[in-house]
C-alpha positions as CSV (number, residue, x, y, z in Angstrom):
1,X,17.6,16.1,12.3
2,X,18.3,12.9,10.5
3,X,16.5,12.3,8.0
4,X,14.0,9.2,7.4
5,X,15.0,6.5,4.6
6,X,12.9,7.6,1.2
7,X,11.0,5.8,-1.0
8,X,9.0,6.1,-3.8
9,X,5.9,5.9,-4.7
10,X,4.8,5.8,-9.0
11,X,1.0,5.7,-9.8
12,X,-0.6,4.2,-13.2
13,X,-4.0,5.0,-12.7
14,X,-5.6,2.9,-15.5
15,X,-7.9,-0.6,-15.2
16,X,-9.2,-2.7,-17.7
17,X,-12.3,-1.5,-16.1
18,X,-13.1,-0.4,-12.7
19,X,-14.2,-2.4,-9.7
20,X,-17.2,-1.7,-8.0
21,X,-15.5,-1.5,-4.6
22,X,-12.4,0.7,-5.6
23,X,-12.1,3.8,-4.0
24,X,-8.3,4.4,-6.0
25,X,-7.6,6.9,-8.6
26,X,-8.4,4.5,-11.3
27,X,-9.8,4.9,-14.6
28,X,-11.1,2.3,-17.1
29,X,-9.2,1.8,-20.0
30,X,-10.8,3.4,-23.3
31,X,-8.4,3.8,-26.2
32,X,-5.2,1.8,-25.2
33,X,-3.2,3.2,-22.4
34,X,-0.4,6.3,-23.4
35,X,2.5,4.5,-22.3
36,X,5.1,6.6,-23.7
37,X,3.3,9.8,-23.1
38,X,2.4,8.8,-19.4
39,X,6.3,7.2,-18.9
40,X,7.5,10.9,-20.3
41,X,5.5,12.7,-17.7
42,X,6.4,10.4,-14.9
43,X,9.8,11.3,-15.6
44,X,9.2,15.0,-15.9
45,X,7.6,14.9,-12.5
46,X,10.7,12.8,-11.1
47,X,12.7,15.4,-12.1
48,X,11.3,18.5,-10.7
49,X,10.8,16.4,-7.5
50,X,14.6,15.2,-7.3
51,X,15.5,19.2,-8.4
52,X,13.7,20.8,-5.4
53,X,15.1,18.2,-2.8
54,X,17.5,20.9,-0.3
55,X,20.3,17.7,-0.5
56,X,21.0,14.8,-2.8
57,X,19.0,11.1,-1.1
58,X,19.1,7.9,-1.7
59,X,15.9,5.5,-2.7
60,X,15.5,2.8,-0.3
61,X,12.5,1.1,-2.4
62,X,10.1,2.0,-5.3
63,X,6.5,0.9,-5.6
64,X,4.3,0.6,-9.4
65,X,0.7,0.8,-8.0
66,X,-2.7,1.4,-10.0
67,X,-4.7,1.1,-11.1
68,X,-3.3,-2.0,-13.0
69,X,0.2,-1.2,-13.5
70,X,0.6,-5.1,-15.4
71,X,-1.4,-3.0,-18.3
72,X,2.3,-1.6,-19.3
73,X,4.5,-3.4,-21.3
74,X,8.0,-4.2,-20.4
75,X,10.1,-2.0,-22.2
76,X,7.7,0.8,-20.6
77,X,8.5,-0.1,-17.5
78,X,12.2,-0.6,-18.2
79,X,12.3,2.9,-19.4
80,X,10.8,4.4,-16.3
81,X,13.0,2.4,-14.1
82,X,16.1,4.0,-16.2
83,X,15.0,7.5,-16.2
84,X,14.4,7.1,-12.7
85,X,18.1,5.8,-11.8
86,X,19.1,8.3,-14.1
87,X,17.6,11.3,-11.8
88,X,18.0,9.7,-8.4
89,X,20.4,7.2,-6.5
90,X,18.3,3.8,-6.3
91,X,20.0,1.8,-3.1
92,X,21.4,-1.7,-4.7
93,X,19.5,-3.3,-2.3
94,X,16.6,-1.8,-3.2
95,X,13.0,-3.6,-3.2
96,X,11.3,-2.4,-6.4
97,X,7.6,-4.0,-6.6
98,X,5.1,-3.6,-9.4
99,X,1.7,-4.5,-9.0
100,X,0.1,-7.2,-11.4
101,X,-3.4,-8.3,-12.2
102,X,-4.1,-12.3,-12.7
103,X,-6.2,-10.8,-16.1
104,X,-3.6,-9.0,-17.5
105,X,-0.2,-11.4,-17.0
106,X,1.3,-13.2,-19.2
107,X,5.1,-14.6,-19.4
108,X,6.7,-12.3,-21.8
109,X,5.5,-9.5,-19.2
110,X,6.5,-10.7,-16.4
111,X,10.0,-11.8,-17.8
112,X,11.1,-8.4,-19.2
113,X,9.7,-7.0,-15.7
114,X,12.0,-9.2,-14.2
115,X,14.8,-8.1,-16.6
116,X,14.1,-4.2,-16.1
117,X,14.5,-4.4,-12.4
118,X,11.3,-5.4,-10.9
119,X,12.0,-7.8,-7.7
120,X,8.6,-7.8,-6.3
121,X,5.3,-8.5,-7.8
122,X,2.1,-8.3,-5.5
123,X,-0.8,-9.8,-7.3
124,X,-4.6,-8.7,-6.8
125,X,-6.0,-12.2,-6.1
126,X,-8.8,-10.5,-3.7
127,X,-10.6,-14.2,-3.8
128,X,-10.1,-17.9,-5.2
129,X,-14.0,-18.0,-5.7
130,X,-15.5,-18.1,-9.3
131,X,-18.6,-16.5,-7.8
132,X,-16.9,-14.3,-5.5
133,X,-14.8,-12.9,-8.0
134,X,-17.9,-12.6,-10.7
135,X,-19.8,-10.4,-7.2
136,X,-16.5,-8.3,-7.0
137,X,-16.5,-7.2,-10.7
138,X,-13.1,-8.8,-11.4
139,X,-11.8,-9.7,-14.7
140,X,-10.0,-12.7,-14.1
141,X,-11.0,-16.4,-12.5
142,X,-9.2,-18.4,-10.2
143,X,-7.8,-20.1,-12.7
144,X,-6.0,-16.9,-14.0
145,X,-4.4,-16.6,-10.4
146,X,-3.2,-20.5,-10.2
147,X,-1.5,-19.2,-14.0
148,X,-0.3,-15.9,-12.6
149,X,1.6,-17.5,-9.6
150,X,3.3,-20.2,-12.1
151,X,4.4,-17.4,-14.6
152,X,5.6,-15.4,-12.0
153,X,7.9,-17.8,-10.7
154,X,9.1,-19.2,-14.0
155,X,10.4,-15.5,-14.7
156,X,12.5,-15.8,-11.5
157,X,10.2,-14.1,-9.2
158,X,10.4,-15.5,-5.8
159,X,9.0,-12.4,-3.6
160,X,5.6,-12.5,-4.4
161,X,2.7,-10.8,-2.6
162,X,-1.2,-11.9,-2.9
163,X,-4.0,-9.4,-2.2
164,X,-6.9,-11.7,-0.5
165,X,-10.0,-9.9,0.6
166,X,-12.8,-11.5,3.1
167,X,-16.2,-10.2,3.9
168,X,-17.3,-10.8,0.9
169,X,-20.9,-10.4,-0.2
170,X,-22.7,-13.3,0.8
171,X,-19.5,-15.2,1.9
172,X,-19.8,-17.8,5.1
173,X,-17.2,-18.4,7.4
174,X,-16.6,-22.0,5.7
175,X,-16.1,-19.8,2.4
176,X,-13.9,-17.5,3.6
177,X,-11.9,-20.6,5.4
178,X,-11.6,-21.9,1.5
179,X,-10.8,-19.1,0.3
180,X,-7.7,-18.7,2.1
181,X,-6.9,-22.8,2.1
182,X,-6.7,-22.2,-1.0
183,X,-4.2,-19.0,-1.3
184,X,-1.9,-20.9,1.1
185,X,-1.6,-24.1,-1.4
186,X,-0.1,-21.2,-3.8
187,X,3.0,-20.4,-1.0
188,X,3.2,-16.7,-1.7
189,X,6.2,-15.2,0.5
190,X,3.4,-12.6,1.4
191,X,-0.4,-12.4,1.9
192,X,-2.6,-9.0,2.3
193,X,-5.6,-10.1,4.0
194,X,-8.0,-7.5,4.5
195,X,-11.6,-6.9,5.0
196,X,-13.8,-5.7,1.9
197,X,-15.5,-2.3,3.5
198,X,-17.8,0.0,1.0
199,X,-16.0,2.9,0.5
200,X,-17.5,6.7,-0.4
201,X,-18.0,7.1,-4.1
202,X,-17.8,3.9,-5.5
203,X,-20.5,1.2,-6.8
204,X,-20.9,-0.5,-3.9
205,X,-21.3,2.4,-1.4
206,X,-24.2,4.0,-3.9
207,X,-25.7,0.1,-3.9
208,X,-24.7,-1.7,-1.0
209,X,-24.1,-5.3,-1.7
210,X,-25.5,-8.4,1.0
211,X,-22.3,-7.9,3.4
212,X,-21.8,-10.2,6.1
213,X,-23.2,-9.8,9.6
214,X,-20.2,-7.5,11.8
215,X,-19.8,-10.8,14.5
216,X,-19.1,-12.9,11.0
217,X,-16.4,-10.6,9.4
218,X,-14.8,-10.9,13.3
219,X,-15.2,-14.3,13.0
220,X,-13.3,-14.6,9.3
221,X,-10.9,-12.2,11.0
222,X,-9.8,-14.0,13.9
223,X,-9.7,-17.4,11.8
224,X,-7.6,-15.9,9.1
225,X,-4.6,-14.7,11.9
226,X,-5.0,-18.2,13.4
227,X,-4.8,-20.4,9.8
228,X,-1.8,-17.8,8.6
229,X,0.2,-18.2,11.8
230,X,-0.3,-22.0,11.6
231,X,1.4,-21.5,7.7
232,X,4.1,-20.1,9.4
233,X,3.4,-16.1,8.6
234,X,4.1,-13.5,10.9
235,X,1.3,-10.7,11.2
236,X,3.6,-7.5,11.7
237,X,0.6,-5.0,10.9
238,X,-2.9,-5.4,10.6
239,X,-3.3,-6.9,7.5
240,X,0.1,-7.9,6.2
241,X,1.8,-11.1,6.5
242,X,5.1,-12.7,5.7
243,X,7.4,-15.6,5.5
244,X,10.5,-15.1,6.7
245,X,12.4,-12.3,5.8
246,X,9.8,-11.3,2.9
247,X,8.1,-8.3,4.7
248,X,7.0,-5.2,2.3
249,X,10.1,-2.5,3.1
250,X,8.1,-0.2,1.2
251,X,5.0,-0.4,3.2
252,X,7.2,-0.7,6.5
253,X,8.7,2.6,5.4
254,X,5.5,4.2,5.2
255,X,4.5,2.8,9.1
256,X,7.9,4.2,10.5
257,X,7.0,7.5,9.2
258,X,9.6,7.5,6.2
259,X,9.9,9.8,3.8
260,X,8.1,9.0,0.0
261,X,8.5,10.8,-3.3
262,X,5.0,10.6,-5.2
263,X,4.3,10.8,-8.8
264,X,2.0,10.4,-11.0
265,X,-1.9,11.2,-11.3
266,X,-3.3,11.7,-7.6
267,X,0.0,10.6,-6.1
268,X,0.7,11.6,-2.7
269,X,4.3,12.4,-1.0
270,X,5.6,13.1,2.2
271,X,8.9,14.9,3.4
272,X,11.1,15.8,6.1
273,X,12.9,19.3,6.2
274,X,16.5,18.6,7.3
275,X,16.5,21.9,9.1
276,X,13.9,21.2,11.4
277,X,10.7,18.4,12.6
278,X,8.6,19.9,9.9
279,X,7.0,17.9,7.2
280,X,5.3,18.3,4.1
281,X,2.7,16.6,2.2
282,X,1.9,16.8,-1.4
283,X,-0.1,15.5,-4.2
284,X,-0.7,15.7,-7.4
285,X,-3.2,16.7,-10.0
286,X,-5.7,13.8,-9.9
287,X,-6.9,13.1,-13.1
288,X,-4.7,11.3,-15.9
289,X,-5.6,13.6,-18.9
290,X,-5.0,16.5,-16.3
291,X,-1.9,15.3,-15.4
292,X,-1.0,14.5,-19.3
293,X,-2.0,18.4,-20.3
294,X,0.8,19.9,-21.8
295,X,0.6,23.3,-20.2
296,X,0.5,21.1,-16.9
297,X,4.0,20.2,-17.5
298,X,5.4,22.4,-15.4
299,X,2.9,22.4,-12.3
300,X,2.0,18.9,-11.6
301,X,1.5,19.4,-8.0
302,X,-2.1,20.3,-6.9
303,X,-1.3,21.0,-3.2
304,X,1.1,21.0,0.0
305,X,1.2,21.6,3.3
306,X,2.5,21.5,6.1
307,X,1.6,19.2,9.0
308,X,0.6,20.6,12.2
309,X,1.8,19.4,15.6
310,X,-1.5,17.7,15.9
311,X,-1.5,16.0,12.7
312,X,2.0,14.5,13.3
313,X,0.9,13.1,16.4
314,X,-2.0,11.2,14.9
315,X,-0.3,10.5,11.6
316,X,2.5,9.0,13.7
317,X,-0.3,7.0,15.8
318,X,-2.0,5.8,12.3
319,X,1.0,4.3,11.2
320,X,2.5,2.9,14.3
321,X,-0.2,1.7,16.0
322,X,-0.6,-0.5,12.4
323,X,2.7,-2.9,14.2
324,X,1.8,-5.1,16.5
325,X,5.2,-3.5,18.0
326,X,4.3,-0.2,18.0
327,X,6.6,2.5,18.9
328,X,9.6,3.4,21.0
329,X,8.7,7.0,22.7
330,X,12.0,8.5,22.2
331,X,11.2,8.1,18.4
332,X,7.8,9.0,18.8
333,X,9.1,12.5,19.8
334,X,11.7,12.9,17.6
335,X,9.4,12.4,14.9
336,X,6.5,14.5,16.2
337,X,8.8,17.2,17.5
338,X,6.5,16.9,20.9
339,X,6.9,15.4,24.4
340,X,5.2,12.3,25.1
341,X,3.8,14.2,28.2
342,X,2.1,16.1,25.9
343,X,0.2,12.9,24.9
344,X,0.1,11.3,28.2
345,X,-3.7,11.8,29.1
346,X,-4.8,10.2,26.0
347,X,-2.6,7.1,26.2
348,X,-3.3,6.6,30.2
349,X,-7.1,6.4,28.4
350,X,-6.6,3.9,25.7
351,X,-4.5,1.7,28.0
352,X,-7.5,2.0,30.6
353,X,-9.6,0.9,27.8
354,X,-7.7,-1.9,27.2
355,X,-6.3,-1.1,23.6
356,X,-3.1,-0.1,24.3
357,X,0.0,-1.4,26.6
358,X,2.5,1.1,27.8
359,X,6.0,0.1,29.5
360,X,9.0,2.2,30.0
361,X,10.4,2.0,26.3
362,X,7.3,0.8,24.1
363,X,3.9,1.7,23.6
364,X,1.9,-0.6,21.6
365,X,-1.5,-1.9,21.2
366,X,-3.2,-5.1,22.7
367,X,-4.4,-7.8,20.4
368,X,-8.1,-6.0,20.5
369,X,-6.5,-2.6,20.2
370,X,-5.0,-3.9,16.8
371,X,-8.2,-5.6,15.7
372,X,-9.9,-2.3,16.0
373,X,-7.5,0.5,15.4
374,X,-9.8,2.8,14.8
375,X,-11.2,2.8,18.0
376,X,-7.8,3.3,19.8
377,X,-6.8,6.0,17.0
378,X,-9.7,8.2,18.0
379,X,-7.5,8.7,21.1
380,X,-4.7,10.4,19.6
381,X,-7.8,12.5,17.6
382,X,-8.3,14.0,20.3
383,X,-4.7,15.8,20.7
């Protein structure tokens, strides 16, 4: 079998506080965060990872998320980013991203970023609204993203990511049009334009806020693809876009079914045995002063297993079915380790239902099978 590229993926699971619609591992900051303690583990994790691999890999692309991984100085970062080339072959070419909150940059961050190898920044915008922002909890205004962009880019950064969110409470159409206007005038090379949807155990899901109607949010939908195409970015998955050239490897790897290396608290990883079409998921133990234990230091991984034939196939549907492209069947199999016939009935469905488009090489959804994937997933559910 030939192996996947790998990536990996580096969780920092602290916020200045939390937000009332995040569902990720994040914890509000209480004492100052334990950068060298935390960087330490990381490392530790790394290299038990690295040890059990069966042969030696190559990294293809490295992503800081959070939590708020901006909260960590420079020289933290830069020591992570050495200990991990020090356990691992990093590719040259290699996208490393950190994710950066407008409330918590400032130019000496973002420079010695910059200077310990960071070449991607993606920057939790979520809206350019004062109000909008003040209903989502956040930190910063929309001042503090207008800054964020500038700083960004006077430390060299030219790859640089916004997170924009619509559906917002008691956002119009006209509002959510503005919104985005207003992203645009900041030319990031790439926009993540997602709905806001009230997840289990958050703030919001306990106390629903005033959502807009579902016909709305389909309305903000369909305008935001139209206004982003007109800028000249290229949709290639439900809600990332790009200029030219600037789409998210990382994430891309994690569509095509690559392989990831996770650490850190709650971080998830996924891996191919070379022997055979079996693959493992793991993850690890959830909470940060779990993780940080000292007699945990030696058994940071909470669970594994291994994916059934069944899960591959809707794991590989979940991802694929994200590209407006889709999939090629030959790879399809090769990754699921299962003939397409065996999947036949349920694609002959979804392409009866209109969601899906089948030819002799591809198999990819239809503009309304990507505008509501989970519909069209529930057809590879049923395998």
């Amino acid at each position: 079998m030939v192996l996947p590229p790998l990536a990996l993926y580096i969780h920092i699971p602290w916020c200045v506080r939390k937000c009332p619609y995040c569902d990720f591992n994040s914890h509000a900051v209480r004492d100052g965060v334990p950068e060298t303690a935390y960087v330490d583990r990381l490392l530790r994790d790394l290299e038990q990872e690295t040890a059990a691999l069966p042969i030696a890999r190559t990294l293809t692309s490295i992503f800081i998320g959070g939590g708020t991984p901006s909260l960590f100085s420079g020289a933290a970062i830069a020591r992570l980013l050495n200990g991990v080339r020090d356990l691992i072959e990093l590719s040259p070419h290699a996208e490393i991203t950190l994710e950066a909150n407008p409330g918590t940059a400032d130019a000496g961050h973002f420079a010695t970023y910059r200077e310990a190898g960071i070449n991607r920044l993606s920057i939790g915008a979520q809206s350019l609204s004062a109000s909008h922002l003040e209903r989502l909890g956040r930190i910063h205004g929309p001042a503090d993203i207008h800054s964020a962009l500038a700083l960004a880019r006077q430390a060299g950064f030219a790859n640089i990511n916004l997170d924009l969110m619509y559906g917002l409470p008691k956002q119009s159409l006209t509002q959510a049009q503005q919104d985005l206007a207003e992203a645009l005038t900041l030319a990031p090379a790439h926009l993540s334009y997602y709905q806001l949807t009230l997840e289990p155990n958050t703030a919001f899901h306990r106390t629903p806020p005033d959502l807009p109607e579902a016909d709305l949010v389909a309305d903000m939908q369909l305008q935001g693809i139209q206004m982003l195409k007109a800028a000249g970015f290229e949709q290639y998955e439900v809600s990332a876009y790009a200029q030219q050239g600037h789409r998210c490897r990382h994430n891309l790897n994690y569509w095509e079914f690559g392989d990831y290396i996770g650490i850190g608290a709650g971080a998830h990883g996924k891996l191919s045995d070379p022997a055979g079409n079996r693959v493992e998921r793991t993850w690890k133990l959830r909470h940060p002063m779990a993780y940080l234990a000292p007699q945990n230091a030696d058994h940071l991984t909470a669970g594994r297993r291994m994916l059934s034939a069944s899960d591959l196939i809707l794991e590989l549907a979940m991802n694929s079915l994200r590209q407006p492209g889709g999939f090629d069947p030959k790879r399809f199999e090769l990754h699921a380790g299962t003939p397409l016939g065996d999947v036949t009935a349920n694609i002959d469905m979804a392409c009866a239902a209109g969601l899906l488009i089948r030819t002799a090489d591809n198999i990819r959804p239809t503009e309304l099978g990507h505008r509501f994937l989970d519909d069209l997933l529930q057809y590879f559910d049923q395998c």
